[in-house]
Backbone as a chain_set.jsonl record, in Angstrom:
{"seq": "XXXXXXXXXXXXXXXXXXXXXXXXXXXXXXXXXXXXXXXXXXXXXXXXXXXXXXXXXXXXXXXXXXXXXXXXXXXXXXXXXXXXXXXXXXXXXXXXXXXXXXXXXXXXXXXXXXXXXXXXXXXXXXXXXXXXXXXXXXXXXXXXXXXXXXXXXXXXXXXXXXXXXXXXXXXXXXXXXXXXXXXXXXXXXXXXXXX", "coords": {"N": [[-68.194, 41.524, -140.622], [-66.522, 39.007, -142.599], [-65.9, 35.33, -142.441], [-64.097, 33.064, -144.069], [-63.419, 29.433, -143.654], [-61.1, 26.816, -144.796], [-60.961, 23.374, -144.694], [-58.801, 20.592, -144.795], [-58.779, 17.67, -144.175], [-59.6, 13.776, -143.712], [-60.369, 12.94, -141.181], [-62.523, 13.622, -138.654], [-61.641, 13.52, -136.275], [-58.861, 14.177, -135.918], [-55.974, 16.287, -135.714], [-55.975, 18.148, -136.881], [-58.323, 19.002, -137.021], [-59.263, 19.364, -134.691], [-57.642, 21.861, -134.775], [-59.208, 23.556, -136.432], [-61.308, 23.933, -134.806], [-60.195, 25.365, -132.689], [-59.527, 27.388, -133.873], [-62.034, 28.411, -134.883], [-63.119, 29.266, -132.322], [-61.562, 31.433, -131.802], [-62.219, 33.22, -133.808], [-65.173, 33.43, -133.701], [-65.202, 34.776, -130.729], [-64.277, 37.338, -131.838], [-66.06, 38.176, -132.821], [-67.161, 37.785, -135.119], [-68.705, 36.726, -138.199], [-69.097, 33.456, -139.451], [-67.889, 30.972, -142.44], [-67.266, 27.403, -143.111], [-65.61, 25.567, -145.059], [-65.456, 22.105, -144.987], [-64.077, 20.174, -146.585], [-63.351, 17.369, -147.473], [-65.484, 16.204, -146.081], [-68.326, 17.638, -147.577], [-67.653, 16.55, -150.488], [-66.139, 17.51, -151.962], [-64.388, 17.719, -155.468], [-61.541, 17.288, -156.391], [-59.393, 16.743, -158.717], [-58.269, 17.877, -161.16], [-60.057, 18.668, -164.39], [-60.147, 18.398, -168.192], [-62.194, 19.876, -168.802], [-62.515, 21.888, -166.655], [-60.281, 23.545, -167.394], [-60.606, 24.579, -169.721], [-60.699, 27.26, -169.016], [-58.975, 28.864, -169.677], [-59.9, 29.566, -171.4], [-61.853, 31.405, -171.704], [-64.337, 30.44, -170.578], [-67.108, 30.257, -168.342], [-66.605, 28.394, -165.508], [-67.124, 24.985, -163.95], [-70.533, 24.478, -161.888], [-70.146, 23.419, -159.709], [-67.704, 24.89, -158.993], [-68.148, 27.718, -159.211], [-69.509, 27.768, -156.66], [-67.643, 27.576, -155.04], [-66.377, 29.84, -155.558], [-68.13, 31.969, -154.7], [-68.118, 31.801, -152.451], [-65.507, 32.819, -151.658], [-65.386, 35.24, -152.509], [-67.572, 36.093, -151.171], [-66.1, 36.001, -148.513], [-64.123, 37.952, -146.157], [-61.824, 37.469, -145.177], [-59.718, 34.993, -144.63], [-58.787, 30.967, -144.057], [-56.453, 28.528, -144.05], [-56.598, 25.57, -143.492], [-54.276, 23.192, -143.157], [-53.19, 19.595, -142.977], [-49.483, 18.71, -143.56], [-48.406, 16.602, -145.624], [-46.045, 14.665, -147.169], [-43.961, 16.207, -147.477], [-45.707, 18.721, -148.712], [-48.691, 20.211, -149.203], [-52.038, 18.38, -148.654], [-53.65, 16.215, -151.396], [-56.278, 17.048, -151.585], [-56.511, 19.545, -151.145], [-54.848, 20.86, -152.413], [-56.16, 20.666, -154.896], [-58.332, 21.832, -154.376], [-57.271, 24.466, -154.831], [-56.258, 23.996, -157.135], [-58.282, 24.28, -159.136], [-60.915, 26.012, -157.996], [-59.336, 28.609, -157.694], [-58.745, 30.287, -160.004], [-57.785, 30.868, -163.862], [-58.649, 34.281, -165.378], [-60.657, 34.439, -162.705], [-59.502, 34.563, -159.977], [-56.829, 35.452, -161.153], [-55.076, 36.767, -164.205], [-54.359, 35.589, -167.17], [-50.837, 35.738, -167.762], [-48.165, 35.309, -166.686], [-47.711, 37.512, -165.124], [-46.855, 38.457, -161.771], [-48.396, 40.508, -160.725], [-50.792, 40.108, -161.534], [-53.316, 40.158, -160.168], [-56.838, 39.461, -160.272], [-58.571, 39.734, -157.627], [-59.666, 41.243, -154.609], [-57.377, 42.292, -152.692], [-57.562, 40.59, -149.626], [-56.83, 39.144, -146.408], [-55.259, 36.12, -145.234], [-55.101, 33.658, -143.004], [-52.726, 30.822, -142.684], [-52.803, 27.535, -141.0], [-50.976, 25.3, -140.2], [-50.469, 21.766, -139.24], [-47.868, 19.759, -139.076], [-45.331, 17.079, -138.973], [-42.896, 17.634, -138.63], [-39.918, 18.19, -136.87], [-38.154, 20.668, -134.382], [-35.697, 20.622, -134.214], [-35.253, 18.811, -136.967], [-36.094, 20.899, -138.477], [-34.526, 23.198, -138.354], [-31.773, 22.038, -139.323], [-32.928, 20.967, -142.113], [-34.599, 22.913, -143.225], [-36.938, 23.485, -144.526], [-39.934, 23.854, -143.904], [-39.817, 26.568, -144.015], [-38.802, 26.845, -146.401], [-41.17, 25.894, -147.626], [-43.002, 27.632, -146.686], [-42.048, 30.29, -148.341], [-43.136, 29.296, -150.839], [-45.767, 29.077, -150.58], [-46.53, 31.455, -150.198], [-45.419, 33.431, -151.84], [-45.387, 31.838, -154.42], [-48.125, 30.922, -154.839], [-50.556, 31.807, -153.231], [-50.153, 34.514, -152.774], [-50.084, 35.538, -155.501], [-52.554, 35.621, -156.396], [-54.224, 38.16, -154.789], [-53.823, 37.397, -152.348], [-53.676, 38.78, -149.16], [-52.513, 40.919, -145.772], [-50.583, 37.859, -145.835], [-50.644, 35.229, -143.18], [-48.641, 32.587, -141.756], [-48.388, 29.729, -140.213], [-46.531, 26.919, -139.423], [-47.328, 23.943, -137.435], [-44.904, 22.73, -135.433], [-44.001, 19.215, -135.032], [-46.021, 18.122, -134.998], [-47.503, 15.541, -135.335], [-48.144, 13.496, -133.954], [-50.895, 13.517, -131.065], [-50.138, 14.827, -128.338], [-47.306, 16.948, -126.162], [-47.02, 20.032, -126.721], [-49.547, 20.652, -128.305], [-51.174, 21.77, -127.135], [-50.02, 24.059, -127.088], [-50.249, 25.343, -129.702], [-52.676, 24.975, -130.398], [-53.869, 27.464, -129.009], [-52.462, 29.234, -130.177], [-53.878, 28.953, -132.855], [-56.115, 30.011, -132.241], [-55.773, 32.612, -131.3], [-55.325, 33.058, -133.936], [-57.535, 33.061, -134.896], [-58.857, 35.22, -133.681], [-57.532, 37.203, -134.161], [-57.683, 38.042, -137.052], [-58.379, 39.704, -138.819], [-57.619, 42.068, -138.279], [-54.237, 43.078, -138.941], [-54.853, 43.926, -141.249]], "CA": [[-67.042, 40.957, -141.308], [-67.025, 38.037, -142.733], [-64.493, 34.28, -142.622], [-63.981, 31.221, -144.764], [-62.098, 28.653, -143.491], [-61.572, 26.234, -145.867], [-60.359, 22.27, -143.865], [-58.499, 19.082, -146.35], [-58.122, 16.456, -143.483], [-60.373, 12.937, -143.772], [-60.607, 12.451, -140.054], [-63.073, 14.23, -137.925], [-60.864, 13.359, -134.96], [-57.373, 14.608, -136.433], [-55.419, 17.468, -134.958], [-56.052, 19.592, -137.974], [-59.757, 19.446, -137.105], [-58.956, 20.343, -133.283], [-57.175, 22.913, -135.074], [-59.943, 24.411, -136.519], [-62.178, 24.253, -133.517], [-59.821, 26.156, -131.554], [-59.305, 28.773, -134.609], [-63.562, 29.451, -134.977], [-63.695, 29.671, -131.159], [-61.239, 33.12, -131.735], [-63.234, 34.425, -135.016], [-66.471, 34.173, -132.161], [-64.868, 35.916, -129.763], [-63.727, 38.458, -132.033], [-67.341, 38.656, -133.257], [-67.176, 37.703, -136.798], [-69.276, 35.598, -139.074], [-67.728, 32.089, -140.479], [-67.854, 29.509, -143.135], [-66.375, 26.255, -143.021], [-66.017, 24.547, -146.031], [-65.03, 20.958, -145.095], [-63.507, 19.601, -148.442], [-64.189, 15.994, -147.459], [-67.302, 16.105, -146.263], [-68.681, 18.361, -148.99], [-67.489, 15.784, -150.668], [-65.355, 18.597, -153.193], [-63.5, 16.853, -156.478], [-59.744, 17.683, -156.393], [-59.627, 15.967, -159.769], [-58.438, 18.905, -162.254], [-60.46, 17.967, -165.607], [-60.408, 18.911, -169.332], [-63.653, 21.137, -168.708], [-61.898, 22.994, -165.92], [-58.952, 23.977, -168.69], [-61.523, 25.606, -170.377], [-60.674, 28.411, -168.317], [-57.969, 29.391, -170.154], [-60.49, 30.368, -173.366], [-62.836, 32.101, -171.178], [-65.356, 30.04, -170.761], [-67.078, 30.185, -167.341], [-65.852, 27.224, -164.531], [-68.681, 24.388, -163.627], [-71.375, 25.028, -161.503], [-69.46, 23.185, -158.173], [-66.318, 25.833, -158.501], [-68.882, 29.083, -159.246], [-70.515, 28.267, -155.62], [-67.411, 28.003, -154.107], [-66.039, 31.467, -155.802], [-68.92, 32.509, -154.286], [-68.07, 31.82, -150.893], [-64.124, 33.23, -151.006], [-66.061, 36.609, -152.723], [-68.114, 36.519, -149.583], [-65.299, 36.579, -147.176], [-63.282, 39.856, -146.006], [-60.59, 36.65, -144.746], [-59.808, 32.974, -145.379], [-58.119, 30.345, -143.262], [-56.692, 27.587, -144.964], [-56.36, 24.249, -142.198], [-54.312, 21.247, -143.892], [-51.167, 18.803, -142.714], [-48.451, 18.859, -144.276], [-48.064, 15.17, -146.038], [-44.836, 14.454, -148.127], [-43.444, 18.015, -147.283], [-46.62, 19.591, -149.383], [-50.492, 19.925, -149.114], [-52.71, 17.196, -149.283], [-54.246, 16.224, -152.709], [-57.209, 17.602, -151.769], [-56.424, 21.207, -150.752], [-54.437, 20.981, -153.506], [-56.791, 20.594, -156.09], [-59.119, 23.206, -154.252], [-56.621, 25.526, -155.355], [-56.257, 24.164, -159.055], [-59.659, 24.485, -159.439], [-61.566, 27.321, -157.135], [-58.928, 29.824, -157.855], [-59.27, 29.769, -161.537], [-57.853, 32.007, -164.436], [-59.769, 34.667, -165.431], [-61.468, 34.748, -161.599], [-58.291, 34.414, -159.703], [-55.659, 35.913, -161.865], [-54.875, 37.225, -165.576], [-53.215, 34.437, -167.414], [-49.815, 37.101, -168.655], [-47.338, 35.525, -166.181], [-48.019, 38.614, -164.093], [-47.222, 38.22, -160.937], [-48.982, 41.449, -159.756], [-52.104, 39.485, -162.116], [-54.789, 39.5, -159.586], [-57.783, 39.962, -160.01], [-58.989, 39.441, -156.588], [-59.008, 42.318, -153.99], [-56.424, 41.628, -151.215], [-58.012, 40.128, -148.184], [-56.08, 38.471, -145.502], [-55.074, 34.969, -144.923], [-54.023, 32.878, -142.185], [-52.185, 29.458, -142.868], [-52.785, 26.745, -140.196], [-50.409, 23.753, -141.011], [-49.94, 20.688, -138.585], [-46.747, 19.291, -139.556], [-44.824, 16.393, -137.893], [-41.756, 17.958, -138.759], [-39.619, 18.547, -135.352], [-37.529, 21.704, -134.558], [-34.195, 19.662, -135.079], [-35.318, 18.935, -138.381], [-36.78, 22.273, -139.676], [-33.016, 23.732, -138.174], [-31.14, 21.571, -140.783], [-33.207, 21.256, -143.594], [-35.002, 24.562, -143.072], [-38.069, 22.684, -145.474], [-41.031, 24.217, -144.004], [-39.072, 27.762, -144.203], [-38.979, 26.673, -148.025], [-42.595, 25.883, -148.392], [-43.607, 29.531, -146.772], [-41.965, 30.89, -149.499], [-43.715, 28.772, -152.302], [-46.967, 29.1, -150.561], [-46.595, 33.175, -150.007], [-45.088, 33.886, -153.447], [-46.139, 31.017, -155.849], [-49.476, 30.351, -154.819], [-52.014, 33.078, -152.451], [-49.743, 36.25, -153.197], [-50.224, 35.446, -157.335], [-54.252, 35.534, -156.378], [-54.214, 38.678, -154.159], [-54.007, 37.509, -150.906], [-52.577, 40.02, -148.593], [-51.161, 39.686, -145.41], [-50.649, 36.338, -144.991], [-49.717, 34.522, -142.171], [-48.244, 31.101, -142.199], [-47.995, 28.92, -138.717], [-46.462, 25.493, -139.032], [-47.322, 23.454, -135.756], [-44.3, 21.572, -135.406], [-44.557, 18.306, -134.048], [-48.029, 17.878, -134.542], [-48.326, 14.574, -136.023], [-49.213, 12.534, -132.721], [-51.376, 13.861, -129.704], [-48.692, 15.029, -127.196], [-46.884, 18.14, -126.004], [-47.219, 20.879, -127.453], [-50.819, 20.565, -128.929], [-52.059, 23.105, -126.407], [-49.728, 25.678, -128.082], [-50.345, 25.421, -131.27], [-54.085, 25.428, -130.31], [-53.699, 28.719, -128.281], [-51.723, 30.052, -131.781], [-55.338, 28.871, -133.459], [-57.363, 30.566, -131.135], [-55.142, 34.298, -131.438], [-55.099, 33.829, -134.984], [-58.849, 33.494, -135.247], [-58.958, 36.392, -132.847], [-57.083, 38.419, -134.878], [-57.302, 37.529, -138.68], [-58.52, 40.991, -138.93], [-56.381, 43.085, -137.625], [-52.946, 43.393, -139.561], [-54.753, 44.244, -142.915]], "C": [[-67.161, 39.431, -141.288], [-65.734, 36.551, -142.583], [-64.814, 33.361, -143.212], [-63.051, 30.455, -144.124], [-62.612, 27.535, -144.095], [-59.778, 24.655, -145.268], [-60.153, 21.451, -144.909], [-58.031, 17.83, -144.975], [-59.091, 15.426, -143.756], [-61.044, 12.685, -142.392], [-61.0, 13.3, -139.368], [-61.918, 14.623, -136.557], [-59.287, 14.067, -134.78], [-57.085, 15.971, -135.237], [-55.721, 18.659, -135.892], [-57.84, 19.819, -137.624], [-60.139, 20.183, -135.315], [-58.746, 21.86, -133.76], [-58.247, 24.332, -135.427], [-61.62, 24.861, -135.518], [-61.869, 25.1, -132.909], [-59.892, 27.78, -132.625], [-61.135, 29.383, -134.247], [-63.836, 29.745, -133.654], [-62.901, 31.358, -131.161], [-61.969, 33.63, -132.523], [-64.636, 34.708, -134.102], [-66.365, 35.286, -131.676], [-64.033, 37.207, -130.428], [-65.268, 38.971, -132.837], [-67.397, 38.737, -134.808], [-67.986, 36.459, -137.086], [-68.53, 34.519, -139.531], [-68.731, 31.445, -141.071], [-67.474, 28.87, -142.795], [-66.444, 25.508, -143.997], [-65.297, 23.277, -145.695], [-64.473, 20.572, -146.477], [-64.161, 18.171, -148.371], [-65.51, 15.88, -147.26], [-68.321, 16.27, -146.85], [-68.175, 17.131, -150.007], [-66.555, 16.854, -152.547], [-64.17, 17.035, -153.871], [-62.461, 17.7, -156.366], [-59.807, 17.509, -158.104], [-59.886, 17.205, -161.159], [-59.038, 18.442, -163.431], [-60.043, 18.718, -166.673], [-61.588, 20.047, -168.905], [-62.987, 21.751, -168.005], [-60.655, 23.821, -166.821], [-59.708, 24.952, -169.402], [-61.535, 27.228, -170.293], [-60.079, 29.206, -169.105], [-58.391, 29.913, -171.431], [-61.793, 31.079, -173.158], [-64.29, 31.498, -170.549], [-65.388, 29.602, -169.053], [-66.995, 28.623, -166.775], [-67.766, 26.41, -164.094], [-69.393, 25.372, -162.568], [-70.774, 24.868, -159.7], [-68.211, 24.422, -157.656], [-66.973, 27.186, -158.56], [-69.112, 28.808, -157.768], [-69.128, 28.561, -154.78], [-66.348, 29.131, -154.266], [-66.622, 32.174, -155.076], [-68.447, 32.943, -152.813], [-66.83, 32.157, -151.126], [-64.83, 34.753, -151.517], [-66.415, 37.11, -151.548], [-67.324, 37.072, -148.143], [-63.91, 37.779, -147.207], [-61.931, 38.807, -145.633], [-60.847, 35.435, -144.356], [-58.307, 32.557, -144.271], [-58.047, 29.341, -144.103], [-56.101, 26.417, -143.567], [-55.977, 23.222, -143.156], [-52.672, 20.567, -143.463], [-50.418, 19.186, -143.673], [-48.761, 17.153, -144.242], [-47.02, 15.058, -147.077], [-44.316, 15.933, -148.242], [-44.053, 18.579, -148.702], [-48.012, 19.471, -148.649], [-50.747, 18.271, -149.813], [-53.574, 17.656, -150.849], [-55.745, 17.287, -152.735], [-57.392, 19.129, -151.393], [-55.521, 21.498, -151.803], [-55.37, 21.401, -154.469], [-57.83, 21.532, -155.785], [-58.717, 24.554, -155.043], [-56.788, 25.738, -156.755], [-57.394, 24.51, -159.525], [-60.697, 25.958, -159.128], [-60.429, 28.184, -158.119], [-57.871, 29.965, -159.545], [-58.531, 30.998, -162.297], [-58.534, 33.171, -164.933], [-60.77, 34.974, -163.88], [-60.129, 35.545, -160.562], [-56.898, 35.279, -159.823], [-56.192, 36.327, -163.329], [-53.787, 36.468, -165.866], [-51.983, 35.436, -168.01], [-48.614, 36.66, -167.887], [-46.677, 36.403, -165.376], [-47.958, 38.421, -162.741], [-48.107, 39.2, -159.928], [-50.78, 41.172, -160.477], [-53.371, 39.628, -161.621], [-55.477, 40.163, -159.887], [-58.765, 39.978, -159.046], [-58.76, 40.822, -156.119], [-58.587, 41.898, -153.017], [-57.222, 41.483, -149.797], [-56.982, 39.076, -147.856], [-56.297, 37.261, -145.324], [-54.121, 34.218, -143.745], [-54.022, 31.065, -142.472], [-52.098, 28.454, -141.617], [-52.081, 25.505, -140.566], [-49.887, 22.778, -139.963], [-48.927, 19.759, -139.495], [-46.097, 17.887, -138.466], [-43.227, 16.6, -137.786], [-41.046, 18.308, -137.37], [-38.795, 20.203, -135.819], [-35.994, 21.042, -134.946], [-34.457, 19.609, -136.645], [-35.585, 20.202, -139.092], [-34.984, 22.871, -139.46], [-31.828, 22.964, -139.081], [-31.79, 21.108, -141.701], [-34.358, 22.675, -144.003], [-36.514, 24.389, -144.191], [-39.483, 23.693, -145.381], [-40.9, 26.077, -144.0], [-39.443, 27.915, -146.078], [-40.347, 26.477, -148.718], [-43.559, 26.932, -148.022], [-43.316, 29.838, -147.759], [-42.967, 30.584, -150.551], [-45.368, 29.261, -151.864], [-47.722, 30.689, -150.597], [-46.614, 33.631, -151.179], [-45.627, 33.034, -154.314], [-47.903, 30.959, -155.461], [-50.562, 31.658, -154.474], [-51.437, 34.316, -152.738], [-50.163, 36.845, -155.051], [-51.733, 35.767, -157.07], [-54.618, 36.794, -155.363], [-54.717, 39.076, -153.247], [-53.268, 37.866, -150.137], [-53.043, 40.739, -146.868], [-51.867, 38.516, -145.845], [-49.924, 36.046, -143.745], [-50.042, 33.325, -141.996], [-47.886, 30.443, -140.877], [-47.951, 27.306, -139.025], [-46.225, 25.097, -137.719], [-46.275, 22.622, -136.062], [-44.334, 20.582, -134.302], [-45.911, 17.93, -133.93], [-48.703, 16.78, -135.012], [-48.857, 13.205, -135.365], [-49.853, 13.736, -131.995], [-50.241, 14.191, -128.971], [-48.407, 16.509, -126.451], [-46.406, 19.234, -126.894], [-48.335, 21.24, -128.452], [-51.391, 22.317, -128.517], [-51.45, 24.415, -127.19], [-50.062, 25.775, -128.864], [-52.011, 25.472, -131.477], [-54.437, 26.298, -129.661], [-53.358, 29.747, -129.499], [-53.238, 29.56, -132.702], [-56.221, 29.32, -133.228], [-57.138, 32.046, -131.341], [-55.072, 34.277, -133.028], [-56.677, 33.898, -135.284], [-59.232, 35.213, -134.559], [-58.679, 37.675, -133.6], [-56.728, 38.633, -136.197], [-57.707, 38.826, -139.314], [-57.781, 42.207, -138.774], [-55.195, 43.48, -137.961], [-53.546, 43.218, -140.735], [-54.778, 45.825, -142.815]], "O": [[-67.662, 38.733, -140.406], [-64.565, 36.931, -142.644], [-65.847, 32.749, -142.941], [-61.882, 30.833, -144.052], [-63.78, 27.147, -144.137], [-58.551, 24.721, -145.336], [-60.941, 21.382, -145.852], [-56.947, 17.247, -145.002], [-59.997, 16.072, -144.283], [-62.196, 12.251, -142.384], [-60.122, 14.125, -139.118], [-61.56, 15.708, -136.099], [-58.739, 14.38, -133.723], [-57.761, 16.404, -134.304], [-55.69, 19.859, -135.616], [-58.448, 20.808, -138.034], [-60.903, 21.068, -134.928], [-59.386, 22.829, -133.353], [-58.222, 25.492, -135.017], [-62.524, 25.691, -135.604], [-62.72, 25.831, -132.403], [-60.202, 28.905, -132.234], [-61.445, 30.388, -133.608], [-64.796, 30.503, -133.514], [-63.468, 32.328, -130.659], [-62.552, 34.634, -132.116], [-65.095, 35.82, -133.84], [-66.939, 36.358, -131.862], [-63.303, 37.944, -129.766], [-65.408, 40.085, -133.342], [-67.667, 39.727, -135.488], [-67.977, 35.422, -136.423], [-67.39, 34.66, -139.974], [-69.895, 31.268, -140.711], [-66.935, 29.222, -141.746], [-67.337, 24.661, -143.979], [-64.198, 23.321, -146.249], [-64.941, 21.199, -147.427], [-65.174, 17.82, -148.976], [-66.422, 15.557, -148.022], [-69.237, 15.447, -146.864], [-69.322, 16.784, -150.29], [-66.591, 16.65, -153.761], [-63.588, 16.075, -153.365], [-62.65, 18.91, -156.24], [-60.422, 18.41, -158.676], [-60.884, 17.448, -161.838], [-58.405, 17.429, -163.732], [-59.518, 19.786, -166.36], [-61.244, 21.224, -168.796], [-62.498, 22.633, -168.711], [-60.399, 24.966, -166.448], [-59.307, 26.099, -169.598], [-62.038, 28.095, -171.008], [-60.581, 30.311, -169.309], [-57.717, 30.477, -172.293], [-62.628, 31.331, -174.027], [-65.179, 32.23, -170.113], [-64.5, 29.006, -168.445], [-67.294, 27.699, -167.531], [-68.9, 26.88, -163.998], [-69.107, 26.549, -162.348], [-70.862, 25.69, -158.787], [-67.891, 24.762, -156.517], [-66.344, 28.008, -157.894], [-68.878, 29.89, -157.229], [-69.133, 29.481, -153.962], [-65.553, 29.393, -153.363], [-65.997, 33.119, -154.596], [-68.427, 34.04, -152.254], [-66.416, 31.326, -150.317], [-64.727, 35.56, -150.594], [-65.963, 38.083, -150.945], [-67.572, 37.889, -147.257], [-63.111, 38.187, -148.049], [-60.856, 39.379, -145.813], [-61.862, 34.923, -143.884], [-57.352, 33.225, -143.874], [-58.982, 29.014, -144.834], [-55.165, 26.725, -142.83], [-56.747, 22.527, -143.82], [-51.516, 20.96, -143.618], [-50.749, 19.971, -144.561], [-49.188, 16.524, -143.273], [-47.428, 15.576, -148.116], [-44.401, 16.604, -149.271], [-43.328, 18.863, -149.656], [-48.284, 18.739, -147.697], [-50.262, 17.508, -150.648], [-53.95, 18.744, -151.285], [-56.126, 18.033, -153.637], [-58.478, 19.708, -151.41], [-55.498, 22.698, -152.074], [-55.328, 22.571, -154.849], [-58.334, 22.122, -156.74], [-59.419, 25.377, -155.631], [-57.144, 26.705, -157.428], [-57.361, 25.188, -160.553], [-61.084, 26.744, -159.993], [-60.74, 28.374, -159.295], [-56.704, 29.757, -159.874], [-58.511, 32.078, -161.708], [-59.685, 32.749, -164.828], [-61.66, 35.811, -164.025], [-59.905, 36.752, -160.469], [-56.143, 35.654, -158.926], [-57.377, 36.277, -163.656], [-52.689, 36.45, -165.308], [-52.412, 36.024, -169.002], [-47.674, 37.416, -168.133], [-45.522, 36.309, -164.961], [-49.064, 38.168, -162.264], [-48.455, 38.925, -158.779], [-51.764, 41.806, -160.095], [-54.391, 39.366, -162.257], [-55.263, 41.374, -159.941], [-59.902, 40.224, -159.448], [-58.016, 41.598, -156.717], [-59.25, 41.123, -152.328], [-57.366, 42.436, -149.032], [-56.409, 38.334, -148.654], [-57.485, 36.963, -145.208], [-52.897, 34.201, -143.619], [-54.981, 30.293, -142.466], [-51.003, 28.622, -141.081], [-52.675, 24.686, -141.268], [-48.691, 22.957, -139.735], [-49.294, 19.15, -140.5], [-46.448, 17.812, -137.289], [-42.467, 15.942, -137.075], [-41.86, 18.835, -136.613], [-38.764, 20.758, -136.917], [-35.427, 21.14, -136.034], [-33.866, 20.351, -137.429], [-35.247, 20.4, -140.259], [-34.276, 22.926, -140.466], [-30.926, 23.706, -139.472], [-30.98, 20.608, -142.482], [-34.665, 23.124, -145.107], [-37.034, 25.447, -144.547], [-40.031, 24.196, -146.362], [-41.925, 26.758, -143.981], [-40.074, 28.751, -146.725], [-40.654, 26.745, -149.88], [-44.591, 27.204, -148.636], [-44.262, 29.793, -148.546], [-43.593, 31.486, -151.108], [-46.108, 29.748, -152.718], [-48.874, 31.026, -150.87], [-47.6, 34.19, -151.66], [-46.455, 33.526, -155.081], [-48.696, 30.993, -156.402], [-51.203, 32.301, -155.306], [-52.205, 35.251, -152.964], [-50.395, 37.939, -155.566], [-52.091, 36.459, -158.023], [-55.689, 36.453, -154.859], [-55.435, 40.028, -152.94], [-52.114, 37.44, -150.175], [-54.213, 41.121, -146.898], [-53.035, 38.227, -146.104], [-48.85, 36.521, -143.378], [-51.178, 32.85, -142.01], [-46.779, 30.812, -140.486], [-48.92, 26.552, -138.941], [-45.362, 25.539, -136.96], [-46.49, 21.746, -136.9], [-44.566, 20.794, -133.112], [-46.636, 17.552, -133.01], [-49.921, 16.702, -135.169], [-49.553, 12.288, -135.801], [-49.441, 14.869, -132.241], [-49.254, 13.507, -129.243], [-49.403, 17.183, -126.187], [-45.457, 19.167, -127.676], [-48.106, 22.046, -129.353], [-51.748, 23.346, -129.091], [-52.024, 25.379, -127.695], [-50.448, 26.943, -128.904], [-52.545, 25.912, -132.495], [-55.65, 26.193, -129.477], [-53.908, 30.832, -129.689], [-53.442, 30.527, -133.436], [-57.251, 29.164, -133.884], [-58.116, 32.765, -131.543], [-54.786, 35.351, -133.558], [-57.054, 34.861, -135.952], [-59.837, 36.114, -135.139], [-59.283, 38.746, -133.667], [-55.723, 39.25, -136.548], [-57.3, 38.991, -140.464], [-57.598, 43.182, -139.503], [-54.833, 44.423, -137.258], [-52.998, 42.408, -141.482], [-54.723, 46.508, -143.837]]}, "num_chains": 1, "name": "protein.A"}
């Protein structure tokens, strides 16, 4: 069995890249194969174009978004690792999305939400947030962007479970790291297991 995890931070050093240290040390120890597609480093374009639109009249996707179709084909389950910045994804896990998971590959353009043409493999959501628990308890925000990210986005492309872990508090070094890298470690462990 196979894993993608697929990282949008710039900084080697970050907490989101801890993050995914601690996640591939559970997919190990649960004895599974991994990817890692770095986004930055790979040096992946966000940068939806005219040619990528193309999609929408059939016409197959460049040659950079075929390889990395390739690699979510390949995996039985996908990890997606990215902060939260302006209560959303960064630009560049963004534009992975607009791009990689393409009409026609992806979905059936019909406004369908049962559209996919994917077969349901499992996803777990890693999201370092600096949001506190005070704050998520009155504006309930990252409550609101499960939804969008469950229903608008990976459920439309049929990804199935998901599971969604915002670290709150995670936007210095501090307390509460270790949890939230213990919760990275059990979900690599077990990204298998509730499909």
């Amino acid at each position: 069995m196979h894993v993608l995890a697929v990282i949008s931070h710039p900084n080697k050093a970050s907490f989101s890249h801890a993050v995914l240290k601690s996640f591939v040390v559970g997919v190990e120890e649960a004895g599974l194969s991994y990817d890692i597609a770095d986004l930055y480093k790979e040096g992946f374009s966000p940068v939806l174009s005219e040619r990528d639109l193309l999609q929408f009249k059939g016409v197959e996707m460049p040659d950079d978004i075929l390889a990395y179709q390739a690699r979510v084909e390949k995996a039985d389950a996908l990890c997606l690792i990215f902060p939260t910045w302006w209560y959303g994804m960064p630009a560049m896990m963004k534009g992975w999305l607009d791009r990689v998971w393409s009409a026609g590959w992806a979905y059936d353009w019909k406004h369908d939400p049962e559209g996919s043409l994917l077969p349901p493999r499992p996803c777990t959501l890693l999201i370092p947030t600096g949001v506190s628990e005070k704050m998520e308890s009155e504006w309930r925000c990252v409550e609101k962007l499960a939804y969008l990210y469950r229903q608008g986005v990976l459920g439309y492309c049929g990804v199935d479970p998901i599971e969604i872990h915002f670290m709150l508090d995670a936007a210095e070094y501090g307390q509460g790291h270790d949890k939230h890298l213990q919760t990275a470690l059990e979900a690599g462990k077990n990204i298998l297991k509730n499909q």
